[in-house]
C-alpha positions as CSV (number, residue, x, y, z in Angstrom):
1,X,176.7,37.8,58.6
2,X,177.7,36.5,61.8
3,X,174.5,35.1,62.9
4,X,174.7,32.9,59.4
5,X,178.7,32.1,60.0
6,X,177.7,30.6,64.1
7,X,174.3,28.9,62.5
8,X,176.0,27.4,60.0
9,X,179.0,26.1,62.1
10,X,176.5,24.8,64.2
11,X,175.3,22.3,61.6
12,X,178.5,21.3,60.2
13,X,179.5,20.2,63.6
14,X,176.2,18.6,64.0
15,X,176.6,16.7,60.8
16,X,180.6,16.1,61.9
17,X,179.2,14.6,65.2
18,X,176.2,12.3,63.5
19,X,179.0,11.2,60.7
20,X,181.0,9.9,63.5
21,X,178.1,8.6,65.2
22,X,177.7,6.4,62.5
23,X,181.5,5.8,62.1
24,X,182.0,4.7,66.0
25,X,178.7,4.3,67.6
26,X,177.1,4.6,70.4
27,X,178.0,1.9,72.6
28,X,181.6,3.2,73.7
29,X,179.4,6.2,75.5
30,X,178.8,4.7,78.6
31,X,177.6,6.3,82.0
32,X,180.1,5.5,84.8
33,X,177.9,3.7,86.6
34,X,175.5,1.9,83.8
35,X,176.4,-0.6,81.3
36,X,173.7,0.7,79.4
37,X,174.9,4.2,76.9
38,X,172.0,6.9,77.7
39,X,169.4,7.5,75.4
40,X,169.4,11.0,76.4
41,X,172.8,12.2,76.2
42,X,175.1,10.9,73.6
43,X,176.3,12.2,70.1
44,X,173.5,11.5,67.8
45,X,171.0,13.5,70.1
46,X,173.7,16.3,70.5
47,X,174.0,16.0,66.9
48,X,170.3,16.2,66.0
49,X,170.3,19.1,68.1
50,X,173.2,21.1,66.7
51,X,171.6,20.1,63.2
52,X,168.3,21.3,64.1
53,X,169.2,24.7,65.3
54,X,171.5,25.4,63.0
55,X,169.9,24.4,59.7
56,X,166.8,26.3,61.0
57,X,169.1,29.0,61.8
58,X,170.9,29.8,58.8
59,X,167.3,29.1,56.9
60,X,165.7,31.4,58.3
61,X,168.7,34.1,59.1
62,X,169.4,34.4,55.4
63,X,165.7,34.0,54.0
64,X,163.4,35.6,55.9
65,X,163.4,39.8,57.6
66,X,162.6,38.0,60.8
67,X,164.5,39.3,64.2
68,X,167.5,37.3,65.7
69,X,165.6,36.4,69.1
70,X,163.1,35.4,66.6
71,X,165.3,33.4,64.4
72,X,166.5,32.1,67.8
73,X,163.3,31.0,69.3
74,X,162.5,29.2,66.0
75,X,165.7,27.6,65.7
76,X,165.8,26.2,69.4
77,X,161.8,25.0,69.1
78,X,163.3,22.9,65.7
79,X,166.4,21.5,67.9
80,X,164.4,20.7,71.0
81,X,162.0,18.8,68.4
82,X,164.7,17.1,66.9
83,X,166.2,16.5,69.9
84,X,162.8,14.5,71.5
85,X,162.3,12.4,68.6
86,X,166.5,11.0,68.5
87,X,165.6,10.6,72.5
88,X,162.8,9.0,71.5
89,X,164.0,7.0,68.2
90,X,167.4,6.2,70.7
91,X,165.5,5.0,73.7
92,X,163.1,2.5,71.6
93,X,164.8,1.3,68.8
94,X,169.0,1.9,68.8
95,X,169.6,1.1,72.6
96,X,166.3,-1.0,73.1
97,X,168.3,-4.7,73.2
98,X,171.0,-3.1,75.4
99,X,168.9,-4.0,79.0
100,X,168.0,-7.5,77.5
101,X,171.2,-8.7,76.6
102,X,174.9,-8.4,78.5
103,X,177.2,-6.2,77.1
104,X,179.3,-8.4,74.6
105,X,182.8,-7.4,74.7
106,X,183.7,-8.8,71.0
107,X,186.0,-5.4,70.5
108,X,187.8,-6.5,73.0
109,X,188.6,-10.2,71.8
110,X,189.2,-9.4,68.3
111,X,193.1,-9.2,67.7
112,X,193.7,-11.3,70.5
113,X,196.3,-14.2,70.4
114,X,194.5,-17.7,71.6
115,X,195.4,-21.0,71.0
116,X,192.8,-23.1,69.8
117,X,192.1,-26.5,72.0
118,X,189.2,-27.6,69.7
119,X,188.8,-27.2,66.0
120,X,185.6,-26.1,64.8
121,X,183.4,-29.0,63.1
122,X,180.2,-29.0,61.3
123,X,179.1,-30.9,64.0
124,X,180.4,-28.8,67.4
125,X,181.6,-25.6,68.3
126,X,185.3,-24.7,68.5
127,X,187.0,-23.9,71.4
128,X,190.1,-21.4,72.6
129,X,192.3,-20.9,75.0
Protein backbone atom coordinates (compact mmCIF):
# COMPACT_ATOMS: atom_id res chain seq x y z
CA UNK A 1 0.00 0.00 0.00
CA UNK A 2 2.75 2.33 0.56
CA UNK A 3 4.77 1.46 -2.41
CA UNK A 4 1.45 2.56 -4.55
CA UNK A 5 0.80 5.86 -2.16
CA UNK A 6 4.98 7.11 -2.87
CA UNK A 7 4.54 5.93 -6.77
CA UNK A 8 1.59 7.59 -7.20
CA UNK A 9 2.75 10.88 -5.49
CA UNK A 10 5.51 10.69 -7.58
CA UNK A 11 3.44 11.20 -10.73
CA UNK A 12 1.11 13.75 -9.51
CA UNK A 13 4.05 15.85 -8.74
CA UNK A 14 5.47 14.97 -12.02
CA UNK A 15 2.29 16.10 -13.77
CA UNK A 16 2.12 19.21 -11.11
CA UNK A 17 5.67 20.13 -12.33
CA UNK A 18 5.08 19.52 -16.38
CA UNK A 19 1.51 21.59 -15.84
CA UNK A 20 3.56 24.45 -14.63
CA UNK A 21 6.13 23.86 -17.12
CA UNK A 22 3.69 24.68 -19.50
CA UNK A 23 2.12 27.54 -17.38
CA UNK A 24 5.69 29.44 -16.90
CA UNK A 25 8.25 27.87 -19.08
CA UNK A 26 11.42 27.22 -19.26
CA UNK A 27 13.26 30.26 -20.02
CA UNK A 28 13.18 31.80 -16.37
CA UNK A 29 15.51 28.48 -15.46
CA UNK A 30 18.65 29.91 -16.16
CA UNK A 31 22.24 28.57 -15.17
CA UNK A 32 24.20 31.38 -13.29
CA UNK A 33 26.62 31.62 -15.65
CA UNK A 34 24.65 30.88 -19.14
CA UNK A 35 22.02 32.81 -20.80
CA UNK A 36 21.05 29.77 -22.24
CA UNK A 37 18.30 27.40 -19.67
CA UNK A 38 19.89 23.68 -19.63
CA UNK A 39 18.44 21.14 -21.68
CA UNK A 40 19.38 18.75 -19.03
CA UNK A 41 18.14 19.99 -15.85
CA UNK A 42 14.95 21.87 -15.75
CA UNK A 43 11.31 21.03 -14.79
CA UNK A 44 9.95 19.30 -17.79
CA UNK A 45 12.88 16.69 -17.72
CA UNK A 46 12.48 16.40 -13.86
CA UNK A 47 8.91 16.13 -14.69
CA UNK A 48 9.21 13.36 -17.30
CA UNK A 49 11.15 11.62 -14.90
CA UNK A 50 8.87 11.82 -11.83
CA UNK A 51 6.09 10.78 -14.47
CA UNK A 52 7.97 7.95 -15.70
CA UNK A 53 8.78 6.26 -12.54
CA UNK A 54 5.83 6.78 -10.95
CA UNK A 55 3.21 5.79 -13.60
CA UNK A 56 5.40 2.72 -14.13
CA UNK A 57 5.46 2.29 -10.53
CA UNK A 58 2.03 2.31 -9.39
CA UNK A 59 1.28 0.16 -12.87
CA UNK A 60 3.15 -2.32 -12.07
CA UNK A 61 2.89 -2.27 -7.97
CA UNK A 62 -0.82 -2.78 -8.22
CA UNK A 63 -1.02 -5.12 -11.42
CA UNK A 64 1.50 -7.38 -11.49
CA UNK A 65 3.13 -10.17 -8.28
CA UNK A 66 6.35 -8.67 -9.27
CA UNK A 67 9.05 -7.76 -6.25
CA UNK A 68 9.55 -4.06 -5.14
CA UNK A 69 13.41 -3.99 -6.31
CA UNK A 70 11.80 -5.29 -9.28
CA UNK A 71 8.99 -2.83 -9.65
CA UNK A 72 11.87 -0.40 -8.89
CA UNK A 73 14.33 -1.40 -11.55
CA UNK A 74 11.47 -1.23 -14.02
CA UNK A 75 10.22 1.92 -12.99
CA UNK A 76 13.66 3.74 -12.97
CA UNK A 77 14.64 2.02 -16.60
CA UNK A 78 10.95 3.90 -17.80
CA UNK A 79 12.10 7.28 -16.08
CA UNK A 80 15.67 7.27 -17.35
CA UNK A 81 13.94 6.62 -20.83
CA UNK A 82 11.77 9.36 -20.44
CA UNK A 83 14.13 11.37 -19.09
CA UNK A 84 16.69 10.93 -22.41
CA UNK A 85 14.15 11.60 -24.86
CA UNK A 86 12.76 15.23 -22.92
CA UNK A 87 16.86 15.82 -22.86
CA UNK A 88 16.77 15.04 -26.17
CA UNK A 89 13.24 16.58 -27.47
CA UNK A 90 14.67 19.88 -25.02
CA UNK A 91 18.11 20.12 -26.41
CA UNK A 92 16.80 20.05 -30.31
CA UNK A 93 13.65 21.42 -30.61
CA UNK A 94 12.37 23.71 -27.16
CA UNK A 95 15.83 25.44 -26.41
CA UNK A 96 17.33 24.95 -30.10
CA UNK A 97 16.84 28.97 -31.14
CA UNK A 98 18.08 29.94 -27.64
CA UNK A 99 22.13 29.99 -28.90
CA UNK A 100 21.04 31.76 -32.19
CA UNK A 101 19.18 34.44 -30.98
CA UNK A 102 19.89 37.06 -27.78
CA UNK A 103 17.81 36.58 -24.97
CA UNK A 104 14.83 39.05 -25.61
CA UNK A 105 13.87 40.65 -22.36
CA UNK A 106 10.02 41.51 -23.62
CA UNK A 107 8.86 40.33 -19.79
CA UNK A 108 10.69 42.83 -18.72
CA UNK A 109 9.38 45.83 -20.91
CA UNK A 110 5.76 44.91 -20.70
CA UNK A 111 4.02 47.19 -18.06
CA UNK A 112 6.60 49.66 -18.40
CA UNK A 113 5.67 53.46 -18.52
CA UNK A 114 7.38 55.16 -21.81
CA UNK A 115 6.62 57.97 -23.57
CA UNK A 116 6.25 57.68 -27.13
CA UNK A 117 8.58 60.12 -29.37
CA UNK A 118 7.30 58.69 -32.64
CA UNK A 119 3.93 57.38 -33.50
CA UNK A 120 3.75 54.29 -35.35
CA UNK A 121 2.80 54.63 -39.25
CA UNK A 122 2.10 52.22 -41.91
CA UNK A 123 5.05 53.50 -43.32
CA UNK A 124 7.81 53.47 -40.23
CA UNK A 125 8.26 51.99 -36.99
CA UNK A 126 7.37 53.80 -33.73
CA UNK A 127 9.58 54.84 -31.32
CA UNK A 128 9.70 55.25 -27.24
CA UNK A 129 11.30 56.78 -24.73
Amino acid sequence: MIQKIAFLTAFIGGLALAVHSMLHGVEQWRRKRSDRPSAVLNPPTVAALAVGVGATGYLLTSRTQLSLLAVLIVSLVVGAAALTGTIVLMAKWALRNSASNPISHDEEVNGQIATVVRTITPDAPGEIE
